[in-house]
C-alpha positions in Angstrom: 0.0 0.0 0.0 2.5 2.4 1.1 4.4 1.9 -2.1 1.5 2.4 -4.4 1.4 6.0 -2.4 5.4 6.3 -2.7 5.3 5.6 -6.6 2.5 7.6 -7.6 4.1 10.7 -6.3 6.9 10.1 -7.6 5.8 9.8 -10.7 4.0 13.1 -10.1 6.7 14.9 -9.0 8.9 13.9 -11.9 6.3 15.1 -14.6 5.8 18.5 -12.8 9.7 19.3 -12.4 10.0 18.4 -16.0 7.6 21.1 -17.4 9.0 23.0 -20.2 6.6 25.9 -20.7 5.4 24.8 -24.2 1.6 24.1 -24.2 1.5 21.0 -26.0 3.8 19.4 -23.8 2.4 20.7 -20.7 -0.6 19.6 -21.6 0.6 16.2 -22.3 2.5 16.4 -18.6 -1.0 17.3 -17.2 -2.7 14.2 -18.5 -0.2 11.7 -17.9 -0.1 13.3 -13.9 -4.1 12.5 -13.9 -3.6 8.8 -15.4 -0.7 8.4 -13.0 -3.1 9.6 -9.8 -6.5 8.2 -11.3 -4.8 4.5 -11.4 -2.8 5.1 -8.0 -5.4 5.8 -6.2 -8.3 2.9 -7.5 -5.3 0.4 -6.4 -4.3 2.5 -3.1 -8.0 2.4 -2.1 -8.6 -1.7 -2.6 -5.1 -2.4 -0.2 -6.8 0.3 2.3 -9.7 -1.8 2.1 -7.8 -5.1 2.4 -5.6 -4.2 5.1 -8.3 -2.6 7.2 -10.8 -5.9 6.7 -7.7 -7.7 7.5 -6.8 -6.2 11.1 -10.4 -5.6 11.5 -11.3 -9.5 11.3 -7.6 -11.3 11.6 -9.2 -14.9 12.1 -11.9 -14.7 9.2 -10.6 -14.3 5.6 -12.9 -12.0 4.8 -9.8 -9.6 3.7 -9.5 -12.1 0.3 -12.7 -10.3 -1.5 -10.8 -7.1 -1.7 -7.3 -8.8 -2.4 -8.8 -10.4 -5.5 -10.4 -7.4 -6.6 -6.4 -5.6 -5.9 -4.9 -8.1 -8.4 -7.6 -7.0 -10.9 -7.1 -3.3 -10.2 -3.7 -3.5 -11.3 -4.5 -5.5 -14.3 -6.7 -2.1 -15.2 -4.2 0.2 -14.3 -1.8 -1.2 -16.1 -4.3 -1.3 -19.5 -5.3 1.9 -18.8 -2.3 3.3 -19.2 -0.9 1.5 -21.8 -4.0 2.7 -24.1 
């Protein structure tokens, strides 16, 4: 979870600092920030979910629903993306 959080703003700090002032490419910066913290934060939000079923109930394995759900989160970050 914590490096979902650590990667996305990296990746978000390394597009802003390499702003060049031309619009286009701005622009392009801009978009690719969103995509970075739009898919970031779907998979950040199903380990939140995992973890916090997982402490909440530690003898039940209730926690798997939102791990399987994690594995296809990435899958759709991942295609999203790459599109």
């Amino acid at each position: 979870m914590s490096c979902d959080i650590i990667i996305t703003a990296c990746m978000v700090y390394c597009l802003f600092r390499s702003r060049t002032g031309v619009k286009s490419t701005d622009t392009l910066l801009t978009r690719l920030s969103r995509y970075a913290i739009e898919t970031g934060l779907a998979t950040t939000i199903v380990a939140i979910a995992d973890l916090s079923l997982y402490n909440r109930y530690p003898d039940v394995n209730i926690h798997l629903a939102p791990c399987y759900i994690l594995t296809k989160a990435y899958t759709n970050s991942l295609l999203a993306v790459s599109l």
